[in-house]
C-alpha positions in Angstrom: 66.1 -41.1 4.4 65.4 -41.5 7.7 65.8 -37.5 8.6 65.5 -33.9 7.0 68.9 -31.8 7.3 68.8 -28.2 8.7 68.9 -25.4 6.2 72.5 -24.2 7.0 73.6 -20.8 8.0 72.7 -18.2 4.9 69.7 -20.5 3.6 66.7 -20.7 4.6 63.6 -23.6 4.0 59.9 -21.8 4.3 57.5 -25.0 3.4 57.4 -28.4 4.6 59.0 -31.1 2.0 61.5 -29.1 0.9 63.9 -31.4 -1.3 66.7 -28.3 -0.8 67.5 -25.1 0.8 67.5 -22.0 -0.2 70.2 -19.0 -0.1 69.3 -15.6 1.4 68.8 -13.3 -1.2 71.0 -10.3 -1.4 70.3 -7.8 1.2 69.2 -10.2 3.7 71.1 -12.7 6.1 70.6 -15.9 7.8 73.2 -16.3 11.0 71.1 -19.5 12.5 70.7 -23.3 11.2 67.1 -24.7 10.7 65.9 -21.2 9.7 62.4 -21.2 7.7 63.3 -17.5 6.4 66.4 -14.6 6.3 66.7 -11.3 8.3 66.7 -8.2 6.7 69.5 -6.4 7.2 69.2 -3.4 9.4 69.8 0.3 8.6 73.0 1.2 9.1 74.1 -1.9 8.2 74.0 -4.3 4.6 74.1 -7.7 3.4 75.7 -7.1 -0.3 75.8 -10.8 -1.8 72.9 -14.0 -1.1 73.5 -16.4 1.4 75.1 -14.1 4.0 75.2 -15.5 7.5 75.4 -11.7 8.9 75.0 -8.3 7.8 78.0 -5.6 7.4 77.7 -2.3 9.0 78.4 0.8 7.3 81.8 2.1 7.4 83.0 5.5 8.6 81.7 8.4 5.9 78.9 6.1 4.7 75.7 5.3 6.4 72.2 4.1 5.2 68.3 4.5 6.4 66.8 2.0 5.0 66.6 -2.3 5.6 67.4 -4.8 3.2 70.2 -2.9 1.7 72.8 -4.1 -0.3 75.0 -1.5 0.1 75.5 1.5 2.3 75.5 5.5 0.5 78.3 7.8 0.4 78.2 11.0 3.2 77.6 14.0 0.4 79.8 17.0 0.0 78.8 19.4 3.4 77.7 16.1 5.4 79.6 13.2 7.1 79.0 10.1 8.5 81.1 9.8 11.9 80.9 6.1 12.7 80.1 2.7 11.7 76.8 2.1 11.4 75.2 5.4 10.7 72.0 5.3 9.5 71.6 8.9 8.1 74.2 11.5 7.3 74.7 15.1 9.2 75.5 18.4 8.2 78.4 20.2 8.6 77.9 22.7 11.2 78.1 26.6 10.9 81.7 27.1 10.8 82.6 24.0 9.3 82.5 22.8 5.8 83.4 19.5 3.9 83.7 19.7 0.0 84.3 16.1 -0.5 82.4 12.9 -0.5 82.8 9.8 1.9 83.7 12.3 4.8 83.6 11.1 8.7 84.3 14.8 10.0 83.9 18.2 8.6 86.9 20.8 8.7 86.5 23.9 10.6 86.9 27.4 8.8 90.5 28.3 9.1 91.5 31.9 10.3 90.7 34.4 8.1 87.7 32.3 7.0 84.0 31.6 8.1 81.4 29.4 7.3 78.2 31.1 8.5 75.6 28.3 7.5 75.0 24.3 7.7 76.1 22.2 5.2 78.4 23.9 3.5 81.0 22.3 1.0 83.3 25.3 1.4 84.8 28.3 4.0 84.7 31.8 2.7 87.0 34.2 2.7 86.7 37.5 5.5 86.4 40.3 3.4 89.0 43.4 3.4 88.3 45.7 6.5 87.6 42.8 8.4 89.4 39.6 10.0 89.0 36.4 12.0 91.5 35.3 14.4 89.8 32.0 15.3 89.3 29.0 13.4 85.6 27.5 13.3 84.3 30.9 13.1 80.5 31.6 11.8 81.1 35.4 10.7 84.3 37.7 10.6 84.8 40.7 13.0 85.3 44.0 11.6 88.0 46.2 12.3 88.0 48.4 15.4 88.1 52.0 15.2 91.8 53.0 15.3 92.6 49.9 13.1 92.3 48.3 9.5 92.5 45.6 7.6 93.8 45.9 4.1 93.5 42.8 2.6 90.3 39.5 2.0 91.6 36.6 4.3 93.0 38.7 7.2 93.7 36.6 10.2 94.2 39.8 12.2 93.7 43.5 12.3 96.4 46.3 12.0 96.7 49.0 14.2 96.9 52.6 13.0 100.4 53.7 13.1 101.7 57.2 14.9 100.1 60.0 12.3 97.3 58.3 11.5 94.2 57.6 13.0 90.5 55.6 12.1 87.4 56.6 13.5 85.4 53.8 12.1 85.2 50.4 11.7 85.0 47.8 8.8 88.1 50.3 7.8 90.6 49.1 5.0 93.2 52.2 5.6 94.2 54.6 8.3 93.9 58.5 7.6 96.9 60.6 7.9 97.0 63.5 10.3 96.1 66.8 8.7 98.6 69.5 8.3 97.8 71.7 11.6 97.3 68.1 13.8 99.0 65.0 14.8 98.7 61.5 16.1 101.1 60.4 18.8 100.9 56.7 19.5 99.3 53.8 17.3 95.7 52.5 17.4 94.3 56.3 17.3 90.6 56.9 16.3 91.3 60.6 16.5 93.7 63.6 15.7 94.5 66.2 17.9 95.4 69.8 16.8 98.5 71.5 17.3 98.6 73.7 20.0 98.9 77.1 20.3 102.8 77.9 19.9 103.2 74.9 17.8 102.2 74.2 14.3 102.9 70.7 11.6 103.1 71.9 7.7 102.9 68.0 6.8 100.4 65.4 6.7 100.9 62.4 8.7 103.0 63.3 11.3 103.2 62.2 15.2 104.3 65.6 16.7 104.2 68.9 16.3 106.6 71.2 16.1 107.5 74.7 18.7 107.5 78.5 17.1 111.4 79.0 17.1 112.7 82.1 19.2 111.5 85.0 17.0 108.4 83.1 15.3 104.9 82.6 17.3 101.5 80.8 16.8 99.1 82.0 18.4 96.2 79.9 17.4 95.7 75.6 17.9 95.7 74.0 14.4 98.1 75.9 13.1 100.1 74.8 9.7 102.5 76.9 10.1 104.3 79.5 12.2 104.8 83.3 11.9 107.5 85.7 12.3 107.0 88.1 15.1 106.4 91.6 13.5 109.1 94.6 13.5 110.4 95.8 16.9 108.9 92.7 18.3 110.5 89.0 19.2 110.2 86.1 21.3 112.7 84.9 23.1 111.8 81.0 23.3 110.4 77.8 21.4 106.5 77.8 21.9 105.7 81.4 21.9 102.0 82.0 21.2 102.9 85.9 20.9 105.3 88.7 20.3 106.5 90.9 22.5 108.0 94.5 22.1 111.8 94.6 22.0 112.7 97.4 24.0 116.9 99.0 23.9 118.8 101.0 26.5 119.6 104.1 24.5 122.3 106.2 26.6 122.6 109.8 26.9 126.1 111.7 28.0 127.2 115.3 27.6 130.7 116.6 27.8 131.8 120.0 29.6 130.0 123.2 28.3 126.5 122.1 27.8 123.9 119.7 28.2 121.9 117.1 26.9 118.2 116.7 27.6 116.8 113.8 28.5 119.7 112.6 30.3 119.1 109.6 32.0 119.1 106.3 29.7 115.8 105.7 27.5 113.8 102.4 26.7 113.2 102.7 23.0 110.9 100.1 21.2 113.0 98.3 18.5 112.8 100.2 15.3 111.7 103.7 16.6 113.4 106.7 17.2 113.6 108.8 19.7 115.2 112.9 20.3 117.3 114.9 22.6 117.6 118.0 22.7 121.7 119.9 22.7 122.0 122.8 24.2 125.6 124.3 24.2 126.8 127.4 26.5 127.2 130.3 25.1 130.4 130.8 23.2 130.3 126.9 22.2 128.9 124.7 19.5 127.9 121.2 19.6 128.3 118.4 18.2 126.7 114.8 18.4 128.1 111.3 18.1 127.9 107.8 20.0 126.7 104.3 18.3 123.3 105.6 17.8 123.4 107.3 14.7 120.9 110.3 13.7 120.9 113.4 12.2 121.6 116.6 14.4 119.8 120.2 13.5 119.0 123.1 15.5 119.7 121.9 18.9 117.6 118.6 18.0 119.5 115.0 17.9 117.0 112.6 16.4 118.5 108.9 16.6 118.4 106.6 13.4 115.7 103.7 14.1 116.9 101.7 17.3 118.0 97.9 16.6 120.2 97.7 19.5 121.6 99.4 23.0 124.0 102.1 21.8 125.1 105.7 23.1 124.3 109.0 22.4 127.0 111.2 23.0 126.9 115.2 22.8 130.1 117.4 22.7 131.0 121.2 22.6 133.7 123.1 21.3 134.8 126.9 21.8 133.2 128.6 19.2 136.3 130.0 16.9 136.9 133.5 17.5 139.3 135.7 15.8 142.0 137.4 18.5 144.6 139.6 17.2 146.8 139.8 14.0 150.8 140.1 14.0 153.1 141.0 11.5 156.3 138.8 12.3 159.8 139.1 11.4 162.7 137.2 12.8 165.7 139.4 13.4 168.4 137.0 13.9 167.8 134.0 15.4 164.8 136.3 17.3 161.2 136.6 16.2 159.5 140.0 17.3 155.7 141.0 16.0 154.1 143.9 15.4 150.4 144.3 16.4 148.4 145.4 13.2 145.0 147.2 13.3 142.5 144.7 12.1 140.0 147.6 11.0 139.7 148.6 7.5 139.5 151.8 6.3 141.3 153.2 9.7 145.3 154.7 9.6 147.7 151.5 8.7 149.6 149.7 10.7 153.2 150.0 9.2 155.5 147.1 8.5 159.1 149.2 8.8 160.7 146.3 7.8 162.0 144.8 4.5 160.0 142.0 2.6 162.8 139.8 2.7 162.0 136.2 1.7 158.2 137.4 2.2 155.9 139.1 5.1 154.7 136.9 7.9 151.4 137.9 9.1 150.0 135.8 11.9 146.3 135.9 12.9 145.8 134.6 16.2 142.4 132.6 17.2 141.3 131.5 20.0 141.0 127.6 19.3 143.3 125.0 18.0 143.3 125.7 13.9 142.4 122.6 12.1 142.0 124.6 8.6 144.1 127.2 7.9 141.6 128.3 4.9 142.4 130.4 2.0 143.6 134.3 1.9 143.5 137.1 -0.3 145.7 140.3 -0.6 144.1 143.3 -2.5 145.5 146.7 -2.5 144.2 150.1 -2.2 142.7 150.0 -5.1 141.0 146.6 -4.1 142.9 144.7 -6.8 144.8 141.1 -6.1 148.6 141.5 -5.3 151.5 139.7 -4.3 151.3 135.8 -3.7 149.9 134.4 -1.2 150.1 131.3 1.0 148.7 129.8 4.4 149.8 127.2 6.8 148.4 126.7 10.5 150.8 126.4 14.0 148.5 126.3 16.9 145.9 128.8 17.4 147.8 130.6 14.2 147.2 131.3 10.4 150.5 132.2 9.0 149.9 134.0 6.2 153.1 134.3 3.9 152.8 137.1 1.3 155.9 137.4 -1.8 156.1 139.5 -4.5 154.2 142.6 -2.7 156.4 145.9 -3.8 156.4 148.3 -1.1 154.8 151.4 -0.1 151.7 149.2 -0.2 148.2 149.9 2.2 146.7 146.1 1.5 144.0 144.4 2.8 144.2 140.9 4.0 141.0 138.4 4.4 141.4 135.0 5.5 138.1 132.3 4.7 137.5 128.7 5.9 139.5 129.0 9.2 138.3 125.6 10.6 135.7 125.3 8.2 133.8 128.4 8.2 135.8 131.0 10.5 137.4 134.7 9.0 139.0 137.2 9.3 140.7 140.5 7.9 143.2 142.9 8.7 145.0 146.0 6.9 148.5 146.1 7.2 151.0 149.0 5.2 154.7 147.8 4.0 156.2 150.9 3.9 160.3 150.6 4.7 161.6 152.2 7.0 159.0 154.1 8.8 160.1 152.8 12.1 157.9 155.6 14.0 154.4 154.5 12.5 153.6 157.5 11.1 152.9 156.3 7.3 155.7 158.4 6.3 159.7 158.1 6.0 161.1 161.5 7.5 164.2 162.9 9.1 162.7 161.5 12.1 162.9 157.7 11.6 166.8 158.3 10.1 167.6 160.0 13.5 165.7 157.0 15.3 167.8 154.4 13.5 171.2 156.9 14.1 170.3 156.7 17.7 170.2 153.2 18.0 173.2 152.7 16.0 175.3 149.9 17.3 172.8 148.2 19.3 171.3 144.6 19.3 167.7 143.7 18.5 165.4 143.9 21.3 161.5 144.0 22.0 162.3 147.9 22.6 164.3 148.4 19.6 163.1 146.1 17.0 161.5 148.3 14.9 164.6 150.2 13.8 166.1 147.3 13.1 165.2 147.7 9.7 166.6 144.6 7.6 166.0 142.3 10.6 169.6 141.5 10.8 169.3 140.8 14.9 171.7 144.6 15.4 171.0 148.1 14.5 173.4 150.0 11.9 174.7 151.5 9.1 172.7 148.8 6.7 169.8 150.4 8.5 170.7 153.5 8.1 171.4 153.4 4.5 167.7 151.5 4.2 165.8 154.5 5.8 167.8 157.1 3.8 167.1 155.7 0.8 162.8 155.6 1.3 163.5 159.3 2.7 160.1 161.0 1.9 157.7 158.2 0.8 154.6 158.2 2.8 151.8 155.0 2.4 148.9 155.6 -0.6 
C-alpha cells in the first residue's frame, strides 16, 4: 500500500503499524476520523454500545455522576431528575413528594395535606382539628378559636354555629351554650349569660328568652323564670322584679248612717282591709257591694282583695211594734177597734160575732217581709182556736177560727221580719158593745137606740153581727149574751 487509512469515526488506532482499527468500547465514543483513542462519555450523559461516534445524554427523570457510563440511573422515589443531562438527582422539596421512580417533577401536597420534610415519597394527611387550605403546604394550621374541624384531610375550618362557641384551638367540635346563656352569631369563642329578666332552660340556643308579664328574673344566668309571688305582678316581658298589686276598694253609705273610712282605699292584692258601720239610732245595718266579707258588731272586714270592687253599707228602720186592731168588715165597710196590747190589764172587748173568724191586725212600723208565726192561749194560758198569719203592708193579720166566746186570750206573734214580736190581749165577749166586760141592760138599750141606723165609725160597735145597719138581728144578739161578763 502506498498509504495508511484513518481509523473511522467510533474506532480508534493507539500504536503505529496498526494492520486495523479498533471500535470504542462501550461507554466511550469516538466522533472524529484519525483518532489514536475514544472519549469517555461525560456525566450526565452515556455511550451504551462500542463504537459510538457520540455519547447520549440522559433523559428527563434519569441522570448519572459518573464518566464512562453505559447507561444513565433512574430518579428514586422522593427525587427527580428535571432535564436532560442531569448528572445527580434532587429531592423533593418540603411540601412536595414523589412516590414513583423515573420522576422529572415532584407533586405538591394537595389541600388538606402536607409534606413537612425533603424527600418524601408521600403527602400526609392534616389531622382532625386542623386543616390546610393551600396546596404545597409544609405543616397544617389548626383551627381558630370559634371554629373546628371534625374530620383528617380538612381543606378548611368550620365555624361555630349560633349556640355554640370554641375557646380553643386544634378544636374537633363546638360546645353548646349552657342552659342560663347563649350564643348569637357563628364563629363565637365565648357564651354570654342571660340577662337579668331573661332566662334559656335549653342547651344550645342563640337567644334568650323575656320573663312573661307576671313572671321575673332577677338574676343574669338564669335557667329559668319565676312567678311573681301573691299580691304581686309584673306588667311586661323582661321584668327583673315584682311589684305590689294594689286595688281601689270603694266605700258608700246610704241614708241613716255612716261608713268609716269613706274615701276609696288602696289595698295590696290579697289583703283585707275593715270599715267600720255605724247606723243611727233606731236603724240597723247592713253590708254589701262586690267586695265580699263578713259584717259583726259594727265591723265590715272585706274577703282578701283580688280586684277593684265596692263596699256598700245600708240601714233600715229598726222594726218596731205600733198598735194592734181588731177588724171587722160591716158591709162592704171595714172598722177596727184598738186593743190594749198589755197583758194582765182590763180586756179590750171584741162586741162582735166571730163570724168566718176574728181579724186582729198588728201594725208595725216597717214594710213586713215575714209575717212569722202566732199563738192564742187563754186565760188559763192553754192553746185555743186556730190560728193563721198573712202580711199587707206594715200589717200582720192574724186570723183566729174556732175560738168560742166569752174568751180573755192572749195573742203573741214571733219572727216578724225575722226576729220582731209582739203580743196583745184581746176579750171576745158578744155583745158588750160598751167595753165593760159584761153584757147588761145597758148595751141592749145602746143597740135599741141605734136601731135602724147604718154602720158608721160612731156606731160600729153596736153593730153587732157586722151586717153594715143596726137592728133587730142585733138586738136579738145582745139579749141573748144578757148577763155574761169575760173570765
Amino acid at each position: 500500500a502506498t498509504s495508511c487509512s484513518q481509523a473511522q469515526p467510533g474506532n480508534f488506532v493507539a500504536n503505529a503499524g496498526a494492520t486495523s482499527q479498533t471500535a470504542c468500547l462501550a461507554g466511550t465514543f469516538q466522533a472524529n476520523s484519525g483518532a489514536t483513542s475514544c472519549g469517555q462519555a461525560q456525566p450526565g450523559n452515556f455511550a451504551a454500545t462500542a463504537g459510538a461516534i457520540s455519547q447520549t445524554a440522559c433523559l428527563a427523570g434519569t441522570f448519572q455522576m459518573s464518566a464512562g457510563a453505559l447507561s444513565c440511573d433512574a430518579a428514586q422515589p422522593g427525587n427527580f431528575a428535571a432535564g436532560p443531562g442531569a448528572t445527580g438527582q434532587t429531592a423533593c422539596a418540603a411540601g412536595s413528594f414523589q412516590p414513583n421512580s423515573n420522576a422529572s417533577s415532584c407533586g405538591l401536597a394537595q389541600p388538606g395535606n402536607f409534606v413537612s420534610g425533603i424527600g418524601a415519597t408521600t403527602q400526609s394527611t392534616c389531622a382532625v382539628g386542623t386543616f390546610q387550605a393551600n396546596s404545597g403546604a409544609v405543616q397544617c394550621d389548626a383551627a381558630q378559636p370559634g371554629n373546628f374541624v371534625s374530620g383528617a384531610g380538612s381543606s378548611s375550618q368550620t365555624a361555630c354555629s349560633p349556640g355554640t362557641f370554641q375557646a380553643n384551638s386544634n378544636a374537633t367540635s363546638c360546645n353548646p351554650a349552657s342552659p342560663g346563656s347563649f350564643v348569637a352569631g357563628s364563629s363565637a369563642t365565648t357564651q354570654t349569660p342571660c340577662a337579668a329578666g331573661s332566662f334559656q332552660a335549653s342547651a344550645g340556643q342563640p337567644s334568650c328568652g323575656l320573663a312573661q308579664p307576671g313572671f321575673f328574673v332577677a338574676n343574669a344566668g338564669a335557667i329559668s323564670q319565676t312567678i311573681c309571688p301573691a299580691g304581686t305582678t309584673s306588667t311586661t316581658a323582661g321584668a327583673t322584679s315584682c311589684s305590689t298589686v294594689f286595688f281601689n276598694v270603694s266605700p258608700s253609705a246610704g241614708l241613716n248612717g255612716s261608713i268609716s273610712p269613706r274615701i276609696v282605699q288602696s289595698i295590696a292584692q290579697g289583703t283585707t282591709t275593715t270599715f267600720m258601720v255605724s247606723p243611727d239610732a233606731g236603724y240597723s245595718a247592713s253590708v254589701g257591694g262586690t267586695c265580699g266579707g263578713t259584717f259583726s258588731s259594727g265591723t265590715f272586714t272585706t274577703n282578701a282583695i283580688i280586684a277593684d270592687c265596692t263596699v256598700n253599707a245600708t240601714f233600715t228602720l229598726d222594726l218596731a211594734f205600733l198598735a194592734v186592731q181588731s177588724r171587722k168588715i160591716h158591709g162592704a165597710t171595714p172598722y177596727d177597734i184598738a186593743i190594749d196590747t198589755g197583758v194582765g190589764a182590763p180586756a179590750t172587748v171584741e162586741p162582735r160575732t166571730i163570724g168566718t173568724g176574728h181579724t186582729i191586725v198588728f201594725q208595725f212600723n216597717v214594710p213586713i217581709t215575714a209575717s212569722g208565726t202566732a199563738s192564742v192561749v187563754n186565760a188559763m194560758s192553754a192553746p185555743i182556736g186556730v190560728v193563721s198569719t198573712s202580711a199587707s203592708g206594715n200589717d200582720v193579720i192574724v186570723t183566729i177560727t174556732a175560738v168560742p166566746d166569752n174568751q180573755r186570750v192572749v195573742i203573741s206573734l214571733a219572727g216578724v221580719n225575722g226576729a220582731g214580736s209582739a203580743t196583745a190581749q184581746i176579750g171576745f165577749l158578744t155583745g158588750d158593745a160598751n167595753n165593760t166586760r159584761s153584757v147588761t141592760a145597758s148595751d141592749i138599750s145602746g143597740v135599741k137606740a141605734r136601731s135602724g141606723q147604718t154602720t158608721t165609725a160612731a156606731n160600729f160597735r153596736f153593730d153587732v153581727n157586722a151586717s153594715g145597719s143596726i137592728n133587730s138581728a142585733d138586738i136579738s144578739a145582745v139579749k141573748a149574751r144578757s148577763g155574761l161578763s169575760l173570765p
